[in-house]
PDB file of N, CA, C and O in Angstrom:
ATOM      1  N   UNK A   1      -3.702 -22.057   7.588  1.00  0.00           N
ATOM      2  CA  UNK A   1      -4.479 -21.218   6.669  1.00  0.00           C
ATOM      3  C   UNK A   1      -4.594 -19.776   7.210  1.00  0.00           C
ATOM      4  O   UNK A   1      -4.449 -18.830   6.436  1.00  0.00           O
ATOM      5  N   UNK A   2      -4.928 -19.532   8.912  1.00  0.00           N
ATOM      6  CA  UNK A   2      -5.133 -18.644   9.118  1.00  0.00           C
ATOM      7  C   UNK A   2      -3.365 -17.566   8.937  1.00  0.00           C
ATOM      8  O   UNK A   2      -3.183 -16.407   8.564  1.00  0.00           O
ATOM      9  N   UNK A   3      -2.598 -18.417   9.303  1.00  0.00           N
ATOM     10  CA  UNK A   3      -0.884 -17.420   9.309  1.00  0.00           C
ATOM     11  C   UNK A   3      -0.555 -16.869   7.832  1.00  0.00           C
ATOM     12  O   UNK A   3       0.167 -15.929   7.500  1.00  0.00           O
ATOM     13  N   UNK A   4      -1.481 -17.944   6.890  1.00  0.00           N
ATOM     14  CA  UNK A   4      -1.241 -17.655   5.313  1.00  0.00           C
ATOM     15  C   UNK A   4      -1.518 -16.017   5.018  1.00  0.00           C
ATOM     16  O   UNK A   4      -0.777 -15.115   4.629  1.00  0.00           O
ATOM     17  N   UNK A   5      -3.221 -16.079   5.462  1.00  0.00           N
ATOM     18  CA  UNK A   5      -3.791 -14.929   5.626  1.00  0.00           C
ATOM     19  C   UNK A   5      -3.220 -13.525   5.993  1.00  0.00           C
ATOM     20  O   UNK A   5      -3.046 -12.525   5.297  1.00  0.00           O
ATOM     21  N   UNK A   6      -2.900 -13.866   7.794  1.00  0.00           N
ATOM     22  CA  UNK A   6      -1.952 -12.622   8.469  1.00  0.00           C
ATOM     23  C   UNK A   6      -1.165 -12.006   7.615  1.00  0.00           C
ATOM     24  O   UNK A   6      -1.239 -10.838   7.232  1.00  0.00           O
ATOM     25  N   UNK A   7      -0.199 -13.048   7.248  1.00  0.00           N
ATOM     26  CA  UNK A   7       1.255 -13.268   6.442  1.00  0.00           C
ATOM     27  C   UNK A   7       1.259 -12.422   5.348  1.00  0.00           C
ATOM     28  O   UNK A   7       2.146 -11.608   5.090  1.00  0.00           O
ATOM     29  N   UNK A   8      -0.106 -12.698   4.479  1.00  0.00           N
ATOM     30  CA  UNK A   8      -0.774 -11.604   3.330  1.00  0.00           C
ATOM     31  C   UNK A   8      -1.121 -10.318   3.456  1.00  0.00           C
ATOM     32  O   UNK A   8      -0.796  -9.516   2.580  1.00  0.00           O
ATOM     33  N   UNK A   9      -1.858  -9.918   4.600  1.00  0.00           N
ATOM     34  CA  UNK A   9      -2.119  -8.736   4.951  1.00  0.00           C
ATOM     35  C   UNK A   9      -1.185  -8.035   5.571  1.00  0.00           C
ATOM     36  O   UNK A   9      -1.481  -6.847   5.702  1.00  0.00           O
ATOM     37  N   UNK A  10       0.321  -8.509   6.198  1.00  0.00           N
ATOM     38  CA  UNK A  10       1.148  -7.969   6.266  1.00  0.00           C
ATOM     39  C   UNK A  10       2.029  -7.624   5.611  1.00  0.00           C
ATOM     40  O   UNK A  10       2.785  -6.674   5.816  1.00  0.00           O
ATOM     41  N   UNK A  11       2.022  -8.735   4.316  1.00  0.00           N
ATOM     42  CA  UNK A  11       2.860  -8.176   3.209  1.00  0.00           C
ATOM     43  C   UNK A  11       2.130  -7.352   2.152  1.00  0.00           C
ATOM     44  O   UNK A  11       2.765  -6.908   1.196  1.00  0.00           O
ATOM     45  N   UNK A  12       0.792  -7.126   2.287  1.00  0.00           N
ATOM     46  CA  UNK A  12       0.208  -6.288   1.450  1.00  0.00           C
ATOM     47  C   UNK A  12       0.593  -4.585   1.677  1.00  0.00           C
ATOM     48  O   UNK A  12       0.323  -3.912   0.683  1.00  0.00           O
ATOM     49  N   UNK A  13       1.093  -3.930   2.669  1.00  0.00           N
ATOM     50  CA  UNK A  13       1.471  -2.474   3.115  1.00  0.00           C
ATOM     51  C   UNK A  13       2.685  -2.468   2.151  1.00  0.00           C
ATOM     52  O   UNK A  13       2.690  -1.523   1.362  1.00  0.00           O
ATOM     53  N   UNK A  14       3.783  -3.401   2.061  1.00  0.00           N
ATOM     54  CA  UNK A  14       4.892  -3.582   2.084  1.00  0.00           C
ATOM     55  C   UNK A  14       4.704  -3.364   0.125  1.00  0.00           C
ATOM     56  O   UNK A  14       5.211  -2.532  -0.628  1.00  0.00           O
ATOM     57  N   UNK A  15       3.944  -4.294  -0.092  1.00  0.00           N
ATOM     58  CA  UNK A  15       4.125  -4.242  -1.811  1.00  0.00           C
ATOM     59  C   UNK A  15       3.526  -2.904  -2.255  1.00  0.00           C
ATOM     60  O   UNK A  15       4.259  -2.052  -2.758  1.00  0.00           O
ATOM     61  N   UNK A  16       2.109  -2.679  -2.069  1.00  0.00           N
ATOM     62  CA  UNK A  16       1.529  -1.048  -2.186  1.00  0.00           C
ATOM     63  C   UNK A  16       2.812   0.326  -2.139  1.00  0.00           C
ATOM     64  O   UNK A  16       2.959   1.075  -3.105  1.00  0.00           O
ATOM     65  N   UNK A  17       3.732   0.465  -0.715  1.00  0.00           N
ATOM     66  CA  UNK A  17       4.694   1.062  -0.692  1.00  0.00           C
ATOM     67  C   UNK A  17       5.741   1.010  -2.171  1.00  0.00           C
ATOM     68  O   UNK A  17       5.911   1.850  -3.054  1.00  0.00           O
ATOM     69  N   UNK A  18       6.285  -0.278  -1.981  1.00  0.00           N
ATOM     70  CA  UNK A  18       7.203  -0.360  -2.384  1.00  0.00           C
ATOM     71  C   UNK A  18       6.475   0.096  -4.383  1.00  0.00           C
ATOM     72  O   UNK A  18       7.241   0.655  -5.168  1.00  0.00           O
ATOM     73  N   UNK A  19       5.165  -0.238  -4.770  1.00  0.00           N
ATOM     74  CA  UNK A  19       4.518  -0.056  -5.882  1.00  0.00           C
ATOM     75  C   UNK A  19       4.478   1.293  -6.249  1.00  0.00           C
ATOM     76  O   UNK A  19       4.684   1.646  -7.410  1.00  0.00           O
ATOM     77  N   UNK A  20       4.110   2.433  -4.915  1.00  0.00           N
ATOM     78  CA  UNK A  20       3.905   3.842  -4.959  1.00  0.00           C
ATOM     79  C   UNK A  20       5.570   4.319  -5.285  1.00  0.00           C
ATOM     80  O   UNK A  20       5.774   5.099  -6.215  1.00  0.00           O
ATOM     81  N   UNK A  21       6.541   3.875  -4.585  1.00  0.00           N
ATOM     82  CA  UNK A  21       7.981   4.534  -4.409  1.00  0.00           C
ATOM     83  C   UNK A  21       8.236   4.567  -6.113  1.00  0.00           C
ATOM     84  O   UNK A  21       8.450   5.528  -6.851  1.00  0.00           O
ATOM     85  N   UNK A  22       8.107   2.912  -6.452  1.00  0.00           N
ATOM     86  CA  UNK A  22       8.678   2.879  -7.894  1.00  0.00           C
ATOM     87  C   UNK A  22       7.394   4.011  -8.851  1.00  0.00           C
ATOM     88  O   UNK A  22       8.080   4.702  -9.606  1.00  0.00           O
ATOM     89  N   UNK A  23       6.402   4.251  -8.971  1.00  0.00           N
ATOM     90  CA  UNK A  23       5.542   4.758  -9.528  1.00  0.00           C
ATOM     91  C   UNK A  23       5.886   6.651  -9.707  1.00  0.00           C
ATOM     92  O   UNK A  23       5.686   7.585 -10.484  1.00  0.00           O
ATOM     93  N   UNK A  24       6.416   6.386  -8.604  1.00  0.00           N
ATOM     94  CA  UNK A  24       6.917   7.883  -8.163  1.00  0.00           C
ATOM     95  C   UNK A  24       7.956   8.759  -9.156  1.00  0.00           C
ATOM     96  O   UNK A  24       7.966   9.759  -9.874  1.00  0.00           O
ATOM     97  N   UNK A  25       8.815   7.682  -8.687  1.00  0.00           N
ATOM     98  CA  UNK A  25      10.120   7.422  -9.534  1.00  0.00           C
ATOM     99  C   UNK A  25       9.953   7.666 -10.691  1.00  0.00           C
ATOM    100  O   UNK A  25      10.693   8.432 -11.309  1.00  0.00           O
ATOM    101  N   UNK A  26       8.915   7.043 -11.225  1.00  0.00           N
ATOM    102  CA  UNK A  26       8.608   7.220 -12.535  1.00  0.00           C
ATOM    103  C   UNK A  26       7.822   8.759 -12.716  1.00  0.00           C
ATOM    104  O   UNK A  26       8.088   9.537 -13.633  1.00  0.00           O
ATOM    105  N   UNK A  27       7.327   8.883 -12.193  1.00  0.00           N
ATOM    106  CA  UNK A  27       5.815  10.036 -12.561  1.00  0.00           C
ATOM    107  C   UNK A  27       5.954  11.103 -11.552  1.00  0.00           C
ATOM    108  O   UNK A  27       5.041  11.164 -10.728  1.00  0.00           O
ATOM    109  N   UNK A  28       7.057  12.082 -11.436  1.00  0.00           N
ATOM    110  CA  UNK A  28       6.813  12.741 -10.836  1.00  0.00           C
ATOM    111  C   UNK A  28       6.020  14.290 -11.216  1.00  0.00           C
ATOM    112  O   UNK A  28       6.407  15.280 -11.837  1.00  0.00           O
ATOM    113  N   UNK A  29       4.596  13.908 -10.437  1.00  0.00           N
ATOM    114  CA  UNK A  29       3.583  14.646 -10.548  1.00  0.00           C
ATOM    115  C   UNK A  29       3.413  15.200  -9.195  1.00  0.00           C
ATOM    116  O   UNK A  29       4.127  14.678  -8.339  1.00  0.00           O
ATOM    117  N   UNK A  30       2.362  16.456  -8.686  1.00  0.00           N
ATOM    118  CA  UNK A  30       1.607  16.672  -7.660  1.00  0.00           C
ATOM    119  C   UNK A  30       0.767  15.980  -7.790  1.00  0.00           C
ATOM    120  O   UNK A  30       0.622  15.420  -6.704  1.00  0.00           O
ATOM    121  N   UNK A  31      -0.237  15.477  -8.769  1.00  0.00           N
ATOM    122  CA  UNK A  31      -1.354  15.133  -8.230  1.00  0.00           C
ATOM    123  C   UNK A  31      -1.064  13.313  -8.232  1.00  0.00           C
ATOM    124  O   UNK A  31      -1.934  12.447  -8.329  1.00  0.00           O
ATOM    125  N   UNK A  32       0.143  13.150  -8.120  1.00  0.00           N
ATOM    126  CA  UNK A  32       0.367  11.361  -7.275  1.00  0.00           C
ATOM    127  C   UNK A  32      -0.415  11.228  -5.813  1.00  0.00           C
ATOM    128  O   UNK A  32      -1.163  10.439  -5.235  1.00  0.00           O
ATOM    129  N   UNK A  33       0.274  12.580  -5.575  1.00  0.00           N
ATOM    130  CA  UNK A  33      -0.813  12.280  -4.123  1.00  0.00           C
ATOM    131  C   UNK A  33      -1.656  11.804  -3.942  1.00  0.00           C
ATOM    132  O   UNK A  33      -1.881  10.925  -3.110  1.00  0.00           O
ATOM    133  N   UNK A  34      -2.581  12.459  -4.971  1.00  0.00           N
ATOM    134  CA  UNK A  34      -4.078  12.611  -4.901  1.00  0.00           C
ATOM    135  C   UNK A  34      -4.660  11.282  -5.446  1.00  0.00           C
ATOM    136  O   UNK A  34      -5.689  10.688  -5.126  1.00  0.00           O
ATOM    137  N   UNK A  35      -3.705  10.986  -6.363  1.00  0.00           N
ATOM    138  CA  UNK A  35      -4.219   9.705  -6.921  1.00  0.00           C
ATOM    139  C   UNK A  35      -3.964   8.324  -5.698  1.00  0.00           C
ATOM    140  O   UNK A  35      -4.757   7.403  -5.501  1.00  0.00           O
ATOM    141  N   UNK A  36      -2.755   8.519  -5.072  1.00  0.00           N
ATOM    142  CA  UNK A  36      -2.658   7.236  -4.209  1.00  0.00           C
ATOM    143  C   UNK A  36      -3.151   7.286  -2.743  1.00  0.00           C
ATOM    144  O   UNK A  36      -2.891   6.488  -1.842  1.00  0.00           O
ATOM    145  N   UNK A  37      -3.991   8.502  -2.697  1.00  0.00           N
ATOM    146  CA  UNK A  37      -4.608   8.574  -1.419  1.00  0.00           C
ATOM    147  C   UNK A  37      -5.641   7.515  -0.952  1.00  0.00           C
ATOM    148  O   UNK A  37      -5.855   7.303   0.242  1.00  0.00           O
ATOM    149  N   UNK A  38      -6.203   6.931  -1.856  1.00  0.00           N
ATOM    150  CA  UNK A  38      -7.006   5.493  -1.282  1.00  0.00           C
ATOM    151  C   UNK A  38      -6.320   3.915  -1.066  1.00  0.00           C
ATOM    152  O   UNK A  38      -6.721   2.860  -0.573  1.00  0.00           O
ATOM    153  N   UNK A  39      -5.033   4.392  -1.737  1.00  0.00           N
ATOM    154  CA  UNK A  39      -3.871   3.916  -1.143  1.00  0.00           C
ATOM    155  C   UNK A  39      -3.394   3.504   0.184  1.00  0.00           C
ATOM    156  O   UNK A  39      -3.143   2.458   0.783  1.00  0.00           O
ATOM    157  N   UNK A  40      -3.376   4.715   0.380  1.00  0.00           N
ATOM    158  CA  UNK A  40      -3.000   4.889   2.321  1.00  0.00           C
ATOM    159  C   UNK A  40      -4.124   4.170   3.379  1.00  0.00           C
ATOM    160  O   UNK A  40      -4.076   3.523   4.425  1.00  0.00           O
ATOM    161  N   UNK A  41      -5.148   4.682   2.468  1.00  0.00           N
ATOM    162  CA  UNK A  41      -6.111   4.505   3.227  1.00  0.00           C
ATOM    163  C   UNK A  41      -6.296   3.036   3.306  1.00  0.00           C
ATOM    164  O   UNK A  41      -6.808   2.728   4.383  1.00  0.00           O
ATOM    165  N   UNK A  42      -6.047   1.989   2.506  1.00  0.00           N
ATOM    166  CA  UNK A  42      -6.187   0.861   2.171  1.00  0.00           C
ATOM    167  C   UNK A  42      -4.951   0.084   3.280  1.00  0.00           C
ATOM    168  O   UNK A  42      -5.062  -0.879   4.038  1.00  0.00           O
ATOM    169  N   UNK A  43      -3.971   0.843   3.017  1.00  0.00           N
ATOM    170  CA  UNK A  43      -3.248   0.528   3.997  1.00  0.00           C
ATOM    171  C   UNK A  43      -3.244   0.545   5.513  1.00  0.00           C
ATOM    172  O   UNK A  43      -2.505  -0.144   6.216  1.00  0.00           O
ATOM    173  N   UNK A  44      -4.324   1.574   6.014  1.00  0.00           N
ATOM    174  CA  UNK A  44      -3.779   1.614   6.874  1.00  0.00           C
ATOM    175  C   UNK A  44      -5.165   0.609   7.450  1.00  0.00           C
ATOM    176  O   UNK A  44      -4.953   0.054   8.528  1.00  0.00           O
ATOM    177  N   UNK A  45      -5.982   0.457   7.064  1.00  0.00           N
ATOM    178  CA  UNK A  45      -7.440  -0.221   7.133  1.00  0.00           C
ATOM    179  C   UNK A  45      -6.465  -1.537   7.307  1.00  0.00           C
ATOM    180  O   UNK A  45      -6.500  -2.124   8.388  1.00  0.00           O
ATOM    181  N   UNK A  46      -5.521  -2.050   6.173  1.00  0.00           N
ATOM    182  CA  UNK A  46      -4.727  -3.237   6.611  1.00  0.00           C
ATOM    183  C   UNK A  46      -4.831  -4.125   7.793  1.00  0.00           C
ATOM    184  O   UNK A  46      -5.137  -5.232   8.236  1.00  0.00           O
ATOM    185  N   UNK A  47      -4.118  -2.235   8.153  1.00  0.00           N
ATOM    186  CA  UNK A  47      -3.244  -2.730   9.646  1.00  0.00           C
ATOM    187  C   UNK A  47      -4.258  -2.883  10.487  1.00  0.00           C
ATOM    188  O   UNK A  47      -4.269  -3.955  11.092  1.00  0.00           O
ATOM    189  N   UNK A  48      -5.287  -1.977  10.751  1.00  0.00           N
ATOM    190  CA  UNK A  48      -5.910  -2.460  11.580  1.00  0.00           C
ATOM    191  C   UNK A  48      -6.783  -3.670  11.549  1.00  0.00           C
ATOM    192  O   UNK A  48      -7.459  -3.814  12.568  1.00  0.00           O
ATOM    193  N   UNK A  49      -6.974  -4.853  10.333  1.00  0.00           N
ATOM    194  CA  UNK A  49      -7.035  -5.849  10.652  1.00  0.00           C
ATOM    195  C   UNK A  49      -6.107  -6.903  11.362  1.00  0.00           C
ATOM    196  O   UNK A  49      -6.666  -7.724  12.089  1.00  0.00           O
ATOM    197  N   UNK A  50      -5.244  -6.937  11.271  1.00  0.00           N
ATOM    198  CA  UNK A  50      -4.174  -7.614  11.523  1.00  0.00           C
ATOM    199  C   UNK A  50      -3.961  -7.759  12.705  1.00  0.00           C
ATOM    200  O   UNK A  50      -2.971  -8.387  13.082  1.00  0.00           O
TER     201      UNK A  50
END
């Protein structure tokens, strides 16, 4: 149960990325930034559980 978990929170950086790249792709704006900045932040909070 607990590797399920890890396993999740490590593939959670991976899908967010890969969600922002395609989003991008689509919408290229300046203010993407701004919008996926709690993004990063989410991400990187991730990692430091893990």
């Amino acid at each position: 149960m607990i590797t399920f978990f890890k396993r999740l929170l490590l593939m959670c950086p991976i899908v967010f990325f890969l969600h922002l790249f395609i989003w991008v792709k689509h919408h290229r704006h300046p203010a993407v930034q701004f919008k996926y900045l709690p993004l990063f932040e989410f991400c990187r909070f991730a990692r430091l559980c893990t």
